[in-house]
N, C-alpha and C positions, 0 to 999 in steps of 0.2 A: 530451381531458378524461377521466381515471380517472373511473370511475363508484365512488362510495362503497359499503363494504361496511354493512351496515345494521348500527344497534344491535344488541349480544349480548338486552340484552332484550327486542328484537322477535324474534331469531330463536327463541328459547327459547320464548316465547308457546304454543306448543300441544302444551306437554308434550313437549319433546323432538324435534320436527317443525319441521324450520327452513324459510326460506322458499329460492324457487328460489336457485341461483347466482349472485352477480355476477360477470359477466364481469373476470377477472386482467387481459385485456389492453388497450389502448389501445382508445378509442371509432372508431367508423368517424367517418370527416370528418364536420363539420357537430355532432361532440360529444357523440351521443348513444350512451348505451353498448349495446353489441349482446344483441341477447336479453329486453332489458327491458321492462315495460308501462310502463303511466304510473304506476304508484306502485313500481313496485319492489320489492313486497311481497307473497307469500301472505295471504289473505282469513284473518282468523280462523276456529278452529274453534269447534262448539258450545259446549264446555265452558269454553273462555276466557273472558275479560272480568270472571268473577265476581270482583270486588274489587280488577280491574287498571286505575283511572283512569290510572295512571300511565304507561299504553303510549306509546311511540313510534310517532310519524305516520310516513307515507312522506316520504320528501325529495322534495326539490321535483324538477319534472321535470327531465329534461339539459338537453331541447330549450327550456324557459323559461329557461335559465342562459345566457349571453352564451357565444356561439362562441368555443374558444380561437384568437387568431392563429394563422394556419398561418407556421408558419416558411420563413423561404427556404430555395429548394435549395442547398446547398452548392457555391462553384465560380461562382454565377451573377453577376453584373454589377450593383451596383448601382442603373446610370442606364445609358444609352441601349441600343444594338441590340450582341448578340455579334456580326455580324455588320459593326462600325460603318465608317465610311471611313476611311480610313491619317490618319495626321499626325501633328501634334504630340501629338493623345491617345494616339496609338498608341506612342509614345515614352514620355510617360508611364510605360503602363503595364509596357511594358520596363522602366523605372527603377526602378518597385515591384517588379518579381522581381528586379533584382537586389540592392536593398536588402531583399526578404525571405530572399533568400538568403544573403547577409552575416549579417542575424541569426537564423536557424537555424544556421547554424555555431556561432557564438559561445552560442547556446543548448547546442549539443551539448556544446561542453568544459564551458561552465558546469555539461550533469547530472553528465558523465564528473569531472570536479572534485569535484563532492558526494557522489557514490557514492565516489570512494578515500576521500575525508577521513570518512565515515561506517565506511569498512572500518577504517580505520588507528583511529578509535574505536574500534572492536567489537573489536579485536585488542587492545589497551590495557585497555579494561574486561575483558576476560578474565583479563588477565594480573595483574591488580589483585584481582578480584574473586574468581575462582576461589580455592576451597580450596586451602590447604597442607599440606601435614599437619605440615612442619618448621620453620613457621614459627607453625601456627595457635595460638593460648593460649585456655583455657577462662575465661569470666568469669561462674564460676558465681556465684549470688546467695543460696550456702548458708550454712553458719555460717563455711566456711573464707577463702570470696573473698568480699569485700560490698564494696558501694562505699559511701565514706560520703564527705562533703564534706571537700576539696583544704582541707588547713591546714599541711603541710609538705611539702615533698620531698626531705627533706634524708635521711632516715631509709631508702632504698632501696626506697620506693614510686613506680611511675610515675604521674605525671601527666597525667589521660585527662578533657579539657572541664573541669577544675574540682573533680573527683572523682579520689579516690583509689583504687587494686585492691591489697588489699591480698593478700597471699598470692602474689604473681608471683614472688617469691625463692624458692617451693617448689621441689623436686625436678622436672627435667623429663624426668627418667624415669619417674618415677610418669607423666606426661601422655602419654607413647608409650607407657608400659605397658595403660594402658587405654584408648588411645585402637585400643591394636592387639586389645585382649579386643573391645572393643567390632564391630572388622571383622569378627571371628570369628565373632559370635554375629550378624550379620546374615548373614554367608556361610549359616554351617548356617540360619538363619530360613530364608532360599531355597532352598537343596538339601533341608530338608523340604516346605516346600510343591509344590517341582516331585514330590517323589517322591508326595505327596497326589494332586496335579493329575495325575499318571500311573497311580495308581489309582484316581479317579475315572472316568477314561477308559476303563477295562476293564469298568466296568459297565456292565448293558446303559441306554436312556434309559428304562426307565419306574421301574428303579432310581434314577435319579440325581433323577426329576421326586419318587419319592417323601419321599428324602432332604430335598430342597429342603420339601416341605410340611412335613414336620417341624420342620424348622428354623423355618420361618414361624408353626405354630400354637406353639413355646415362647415368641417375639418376642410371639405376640401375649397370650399367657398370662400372661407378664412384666409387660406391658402394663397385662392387667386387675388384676392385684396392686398394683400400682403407683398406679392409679388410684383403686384402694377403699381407703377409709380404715377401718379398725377398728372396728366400732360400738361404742358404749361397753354394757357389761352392765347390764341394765333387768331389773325383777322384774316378769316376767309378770301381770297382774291377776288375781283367782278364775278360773278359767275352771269353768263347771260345762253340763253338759248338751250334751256335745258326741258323744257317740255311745248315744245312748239312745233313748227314744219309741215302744219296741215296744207295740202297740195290744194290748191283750188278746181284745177284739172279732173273731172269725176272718174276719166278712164286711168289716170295718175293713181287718186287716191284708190283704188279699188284691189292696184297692184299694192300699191303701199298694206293695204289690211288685208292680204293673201299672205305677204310675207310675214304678217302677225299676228295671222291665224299659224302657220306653219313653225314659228316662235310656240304659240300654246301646245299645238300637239306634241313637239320636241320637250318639254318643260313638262305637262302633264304623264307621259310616259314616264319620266325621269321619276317625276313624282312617284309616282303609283309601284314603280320597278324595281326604282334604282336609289332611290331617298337614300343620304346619305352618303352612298359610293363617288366615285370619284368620276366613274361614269357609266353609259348604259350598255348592255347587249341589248338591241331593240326585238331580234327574234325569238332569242332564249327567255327573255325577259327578266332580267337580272342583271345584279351591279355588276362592273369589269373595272380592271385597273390595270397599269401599265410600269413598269419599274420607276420611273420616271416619278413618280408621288410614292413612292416606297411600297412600305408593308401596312398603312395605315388607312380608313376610311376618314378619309379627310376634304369629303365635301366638293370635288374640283366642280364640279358642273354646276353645284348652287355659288360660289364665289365667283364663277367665272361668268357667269348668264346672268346677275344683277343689275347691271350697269341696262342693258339691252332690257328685260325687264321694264325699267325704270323708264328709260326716253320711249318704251312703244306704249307705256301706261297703264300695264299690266301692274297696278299697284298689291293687290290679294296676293298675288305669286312673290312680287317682291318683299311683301310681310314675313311670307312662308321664309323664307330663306335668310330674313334677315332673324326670325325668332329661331334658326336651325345653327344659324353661325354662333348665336350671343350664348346655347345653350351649350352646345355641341363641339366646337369647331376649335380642335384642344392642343395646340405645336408640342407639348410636353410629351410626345412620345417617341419611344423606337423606332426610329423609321429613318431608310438613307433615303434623303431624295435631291433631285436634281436643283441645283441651285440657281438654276436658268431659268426654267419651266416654273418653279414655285416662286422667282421674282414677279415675272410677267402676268402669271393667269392669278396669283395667290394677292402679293401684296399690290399689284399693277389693277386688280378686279378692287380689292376692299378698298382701297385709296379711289379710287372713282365712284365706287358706292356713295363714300365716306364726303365726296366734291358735289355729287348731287343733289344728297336724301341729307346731307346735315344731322346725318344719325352718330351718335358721337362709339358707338359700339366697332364700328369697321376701323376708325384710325385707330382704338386701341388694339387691335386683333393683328391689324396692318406692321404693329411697333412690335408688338409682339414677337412676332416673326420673322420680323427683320433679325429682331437679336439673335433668334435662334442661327441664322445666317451666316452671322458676321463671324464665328471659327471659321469659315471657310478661305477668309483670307489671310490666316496662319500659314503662310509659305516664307519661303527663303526671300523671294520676290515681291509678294505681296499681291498676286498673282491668284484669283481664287481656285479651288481644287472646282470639281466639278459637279460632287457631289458631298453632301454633307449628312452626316448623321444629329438629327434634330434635339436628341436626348445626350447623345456624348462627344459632341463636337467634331467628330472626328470627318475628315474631310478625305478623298480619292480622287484618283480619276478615272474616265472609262475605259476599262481595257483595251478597247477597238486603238484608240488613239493612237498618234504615232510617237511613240518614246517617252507614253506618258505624259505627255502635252497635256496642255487645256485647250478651248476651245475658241477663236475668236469671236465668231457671234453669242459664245455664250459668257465669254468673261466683259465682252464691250457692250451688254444690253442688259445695264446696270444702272444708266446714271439719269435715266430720268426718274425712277422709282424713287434712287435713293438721294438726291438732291431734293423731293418733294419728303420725303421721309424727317431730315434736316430741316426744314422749312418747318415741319408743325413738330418738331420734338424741340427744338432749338441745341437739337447736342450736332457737333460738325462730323462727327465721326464715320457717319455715311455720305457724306460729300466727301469727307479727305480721302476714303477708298478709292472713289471710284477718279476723283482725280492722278492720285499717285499710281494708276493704270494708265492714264491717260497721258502722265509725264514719263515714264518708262517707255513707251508705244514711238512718243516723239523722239527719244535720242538714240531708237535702233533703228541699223540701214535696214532699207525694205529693196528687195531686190526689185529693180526696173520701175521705184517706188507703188509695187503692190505690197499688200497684207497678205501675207501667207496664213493659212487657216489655222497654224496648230504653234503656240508657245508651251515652252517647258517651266512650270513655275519654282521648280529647281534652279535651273542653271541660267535663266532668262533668255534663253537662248531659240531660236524658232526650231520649227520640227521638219519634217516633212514641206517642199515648198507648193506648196498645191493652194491656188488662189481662188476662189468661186463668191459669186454676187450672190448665190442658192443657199444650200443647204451648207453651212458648219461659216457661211459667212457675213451674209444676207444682212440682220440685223445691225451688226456694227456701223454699216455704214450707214444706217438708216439713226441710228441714233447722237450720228457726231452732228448731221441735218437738225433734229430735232431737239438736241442741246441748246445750238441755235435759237432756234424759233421758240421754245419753250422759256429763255431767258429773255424775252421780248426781246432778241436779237442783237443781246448785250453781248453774249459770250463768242468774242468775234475769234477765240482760238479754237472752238470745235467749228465754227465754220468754214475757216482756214484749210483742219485737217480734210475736212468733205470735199472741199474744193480741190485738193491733192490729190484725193485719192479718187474722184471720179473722171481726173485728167488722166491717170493712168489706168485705170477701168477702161477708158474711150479708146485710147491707145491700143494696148493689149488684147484688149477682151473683145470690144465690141465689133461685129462685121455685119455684113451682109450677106445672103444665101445665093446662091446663084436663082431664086426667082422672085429674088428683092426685100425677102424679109430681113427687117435688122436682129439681130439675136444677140444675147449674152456667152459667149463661150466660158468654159474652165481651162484657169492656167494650168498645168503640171507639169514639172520637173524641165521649163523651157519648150514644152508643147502647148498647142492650144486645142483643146477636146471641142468638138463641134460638137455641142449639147447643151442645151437647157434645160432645167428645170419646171417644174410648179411653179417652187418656192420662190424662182428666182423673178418672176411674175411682179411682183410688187414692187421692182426697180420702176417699172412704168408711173407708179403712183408716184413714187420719191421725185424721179425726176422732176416731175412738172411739180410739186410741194417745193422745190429746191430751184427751183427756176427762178423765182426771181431773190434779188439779191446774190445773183451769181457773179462770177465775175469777166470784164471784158464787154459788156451789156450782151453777153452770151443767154440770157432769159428765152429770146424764141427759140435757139438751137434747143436748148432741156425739154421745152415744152415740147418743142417738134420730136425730138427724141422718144420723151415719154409714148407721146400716141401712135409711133413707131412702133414699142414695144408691146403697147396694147393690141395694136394690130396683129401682131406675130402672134400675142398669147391666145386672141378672142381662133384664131386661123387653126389651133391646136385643139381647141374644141370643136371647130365647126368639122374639122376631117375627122371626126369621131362618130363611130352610128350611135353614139346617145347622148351625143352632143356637149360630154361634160369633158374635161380637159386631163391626159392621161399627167401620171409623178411627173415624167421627165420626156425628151423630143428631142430627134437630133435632125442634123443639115448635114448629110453626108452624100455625096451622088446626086441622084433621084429622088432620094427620100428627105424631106422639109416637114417640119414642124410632125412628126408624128415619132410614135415612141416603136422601137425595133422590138427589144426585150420584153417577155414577158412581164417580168417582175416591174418593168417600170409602165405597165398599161392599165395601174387600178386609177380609182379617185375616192380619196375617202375626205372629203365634203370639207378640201380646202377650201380657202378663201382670198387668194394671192392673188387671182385672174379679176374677180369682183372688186378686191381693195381697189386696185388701177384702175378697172371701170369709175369708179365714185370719185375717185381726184381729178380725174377726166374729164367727168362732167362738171364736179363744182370750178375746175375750171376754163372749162371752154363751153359748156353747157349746147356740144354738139350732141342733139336729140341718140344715136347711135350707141353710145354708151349705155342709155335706157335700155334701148333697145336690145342691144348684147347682153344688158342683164335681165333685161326677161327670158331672156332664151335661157339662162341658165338656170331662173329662178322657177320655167315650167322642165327642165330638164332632170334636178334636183327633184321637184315633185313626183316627176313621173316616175323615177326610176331608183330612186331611193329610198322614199319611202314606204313604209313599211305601217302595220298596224299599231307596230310599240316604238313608233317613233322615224329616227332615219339610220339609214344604215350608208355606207361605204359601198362601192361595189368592184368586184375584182379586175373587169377588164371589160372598158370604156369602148371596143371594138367590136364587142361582143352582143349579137340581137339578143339573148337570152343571157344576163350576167349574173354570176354568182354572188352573194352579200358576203363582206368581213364581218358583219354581227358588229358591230363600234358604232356607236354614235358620240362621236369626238366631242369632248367640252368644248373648241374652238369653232366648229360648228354654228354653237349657240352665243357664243362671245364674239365672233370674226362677223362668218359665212352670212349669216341672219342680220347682224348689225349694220354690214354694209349695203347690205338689198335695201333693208328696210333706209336707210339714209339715201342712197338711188333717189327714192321715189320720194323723196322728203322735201322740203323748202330747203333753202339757204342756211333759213335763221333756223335751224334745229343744228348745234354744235358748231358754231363760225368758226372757222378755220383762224380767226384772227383772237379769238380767245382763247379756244382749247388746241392741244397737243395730243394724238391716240399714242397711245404706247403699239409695241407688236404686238399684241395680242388684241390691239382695237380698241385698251380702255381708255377714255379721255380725262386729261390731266388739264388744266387751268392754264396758262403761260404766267410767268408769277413774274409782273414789272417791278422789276429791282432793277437797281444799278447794276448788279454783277450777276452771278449764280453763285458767291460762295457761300450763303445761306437764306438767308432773307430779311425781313422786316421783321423778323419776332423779338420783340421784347426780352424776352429770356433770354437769347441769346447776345444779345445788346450787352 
């Protein structure tokens, strides 16, 4: 018994690491196959299983499978002894050789038989079949010879199945005249090629390897043209405030160009280190990546640090990155990556490139990638998966999830990328997504009208009721705000939605500490978890962003709100001995604004506590906010820094802290972006033109009548 070769999807299971061998050859007796345990199979590794229900078991054992029959030896005796006594069996068996030998003869003429009458075909079919040249006729199908349907033959057309040729009384020397050009021009076709293929052979091979890649990158160049469709011409919206903001203030400006000195050494490490990667080990000194951008060098830290680049005037650096994108920066491969994370830092980065620099290279790279995207909202629902594979569309979710949900901050932090996407392609197809999420969202009850963090894009059904303004929810609400505003304040239904849901956020969620901090709590399962977050830090900014045009002339409550929570977030840094703000902080007892758990006392060089700081000040322009971000911006300096850049560091309480080795793309897109804006004028990105996405990049406000696509002509 062959022992079966296991499923391709069990071997693949752990990244490329297949399991042992199964033996090619025949089982040893008894059936079972050699080499094998009892399942046949390597043990998963750690990182497996996340979202793979669908693995393949081990087959079933050999030895539980029924013994193949052992075949007889050939030659041996049916019934009694080789050895048996003379007689009439023995007679017998004489009779059977000589009647097997009578028909083995008569078998032999019969092959000899079939073999000539097969030759004597194949000599026949040749002779049939083979070209003539003096006999062959051309039945060309042009204007001259066509067949049209048999209605006479009387007229000197042959008759061929029913169908007429008409043109066979032509000259048939005209038909050896070019049937003999035609010899010709294959003849020399060959004696050039051979004279080619004989000077190709005088070169030496690293000549002829180069030749070949040439050949190969025009194929693939061909390729990309082919692929990219033309974008139709779109009239850029105002852009105003795009390289401006010099401080007049000398102790102002001086922070301002500390923070972009500290932009160069994060970007020159990269450089030197990590070129290419998606991001940096600054100790080790080398690229890192994270699942979250797949298995592919796909550039996160040069697409995501352009924009920052750009407005600090770092033009050379900006060059570099943008001739790294137009060469390099290639979606056509293997790779699963997070559909959240590659909207925001990927198409969210290039489309603000693309707003600033008027380089027309980012919006095609930006379309690009969009498409690679758009399987991902192949659900029953319509509902995207969470992650998508870039090469075969195939889309999942994360195994952590609860029942195989998706994500609410990650499927609701969609619609301003792709309504700007819509805007310069003029196709609607990324605005009708992100809408048809946003009409689905409205006709489900929300219990105590909160967003629970986890939908099923199966069943459209919610998951888990676990509600947080942090982490897995944060964004969404931040972008129904932003919908808003970015539609110069047209789209009064995602304002609506914000307005709803920050009534029941206030409600539910928000309190006070017993020594008077205001905090964001987490809903769960009808509890409220006295804990905050980092992440959840950048409610501060939203608030007072979303203050005015609120409703009820509630505008000072938000504001006052806002700088509540900045309070609270700046208060979790400052009870820290390195003065930087730990993941997460609870209110429980005695303990206010600091984190218990180990695991939640790193900082790895968010930017949630600083965004709030910068909305803060642009609007209330209370000196304090500076101030709190200088503390963070020589905090940061001092203790994260590192020779190959900045690093993370594991615990924020700690006089001596150990480094994660990361130096985050967001980092250099967020963290940097908002220091260096602190310290900036006004008019360096007015709040009243541009919109940042979550990851900090600024988008335009595109004054339309509506948002369902825009003023493009094409689309018209």
């Amino acid at each position: 018994a062959r022992a079966r070769a296991p499923p391709a999807a069990a071997r693949r299971r752990s990244g490329g690491a297949e399991g042992p061998e199964r033996d090619p050859r025949a089982a040893a007796p008894g059936g079972v196959g050699r080499g094998l345990g009892a399942s046949g199979m390597r043990s998963a590794g750690p990182d497996q299983g996340r979202g793979h229900s669908d693995q393949a078991g081990p087959p079933p054992s050999a030895a539980a499978r029924p013994a193949a029959p052992r075949r007889r030896a050939r030659g041996a005796p049916l019934t009694g002894s080789p050895s048996g006594p003379a007689g009439p069996a023995r007679g017998r068996q004489g009779g059977g050789k000589g009647r097997a030998g009578a028909t083995l003869r008569l078998s032999e003429k019969f092959i000899l038989l079939l073999i000539l009458s097969a030759f004597i075909t194949l000599c026949f079919g040749a002779f049939f079949f083979l070209p003539d040249s003096s006999k062959h006729k051309r039945f060309d199908l042009g204007l001259e010879d066509v067949l049209i349907p048999h209605v006479d033959t009387s007229k000197g057309g042959k008759n061929l199945g029913g169908f007429l040729i008409h043109g066979q009384g032509h000259d048939e020397h005209r038909h050896r005249e070019e049937e003999e050009r035609l010899r010709n021009k294959i003849r020399a076709d060959h004696e050039k090629a051979l004279e080619e293929a004989k000077e190709k052979l005088k070169k030496s091979r690293d000549e002829i390897q180069a030749e070949i890649q040439t050949e190969k990158n025009k194929v693939v160049q061909e390729l990309k043209k082919k692929d990219s469709k033309p974008l139709p011409p779109v009239p850029l919206p105002n852009l105003v405030g795009i390289n401006s903001g010099e401080p007049a203030d000398p102790d102002i400006r001086e922070k301002r160009n500390k923070v972009k000195e500290m932009m160069k050494h994060a970007w020159d490490n990269y450089r030197q280190y990590g070129w290419g990667h998606n991001e940096l080990k600054p100790i080790a000194r080398k690229g890192h990546s994270t699942n979250i951008f797949g298995n592919s060098q796909m550039g996160a830290t040069i697409v995501d640090a352009l924009d920052t680049l750009y407005i600090m005037g770092l033009h050379d650096e900006f060059r570099e990155g943008q001739e790294w994108i137009d060469k390099n920066l290639d979606f056509s491969v293997n790779s699963e990556v997070s559909v959240f994370e590659v909207n925001i830092r990927f198409i969210g980065g290039l489309l603000a490139a693309y707003y600033l620099s008027g380089q027309e290279v980012f919006k095609i790279k930006a379309v690009q990638l969009a498409g690679k995207l758009l399987p991902a909202f192949n659900t029953p629902t319509g509902i995207p998966w969470a992650m998508v594979n870039l090469k075969s569309g195939v889309g999942r979710n994360w195994g952590w999830a609860s029942a195989g949900s998706s994500i609410l901050a990650e499927f609701g932090t969609l619609h301003m990328e792709f309504v700007h996407l819509s805007y310069l392609t003029g196709d609607p197809v990324y605005y009708n997504k992100v809408m048809h999420i946003r009409k689905l969202l409205q006709k489900m009850d929300r219990p105590n009208g909160l967003y629970p963090n986890y939908l099923n894009p199966r069943t459209g059904r919610w998951g888990q009721h676990h509600t947080s303004v942090g982490g897995l929810g944060d964004s969404f609400y931040e972008y129904l705000l932003k919908a808003w505003l970015m539609s110069d304040k047209m789209d009064t239904e995602a304002r609506k939605m914000y307005d709803d849901a920050i009534e029941a956020i206030e409600k539910h969620l928000i309190r006070k500490s017993n020594g008077g901090l205001t905090f964001i709590g987490e809903w769960k399962n009808g509890h409220l978890e006295r804990k905050m977050g980092h992440l959840t830090c950048f409610a501060g900014g939203m608030f007072a962003l979303g203050a005015d045009g609120s409703r009820d002339d509630k505008a000072g409550h938000y504001l006052q709100l806002g700088a509540e929570i900045a309070h609270t977030c700046h208060e979790s840094y400052d009870r820290t001995t390195l003065k930087l703000g730990p993941e997460a902080f609870k209110f429980d007892g005695g303990v206010e604004a600091v984190a218990v758990r180990q695991n939640e006392k790193y900082y790895i060089l968010r930017p949630e506590v600083i965004e709030t700081y910068w909305y803060m000040w642009r609007f209330t322009h209370d000196p304090k906010y500076r101030q709190w971000g200088w503390e963070a911006t020589q905090a940061i300096d001092k203790y994260c820094r590192v020779s190959g850049g900045f690093s993370g560091v594991k615990d924020v309480y700690s006089s001596s802290p150990t480094y994660d080795d990361v130096q985050q793309s967001f980092f250099l897109a967020e963290t940097l972006k908002y220091l260096y804006l602190l310290f900036s004028n006004d008019d360096l990105l007015p709040l009243d033109n541009w919109v940042f996405n979550t990851e900090a990049h600024p988008l335009p406000v595109l004054h339309l009548a509506n948002t369902t696509l825009s003023g493009n002509p094409a689309y018209r």
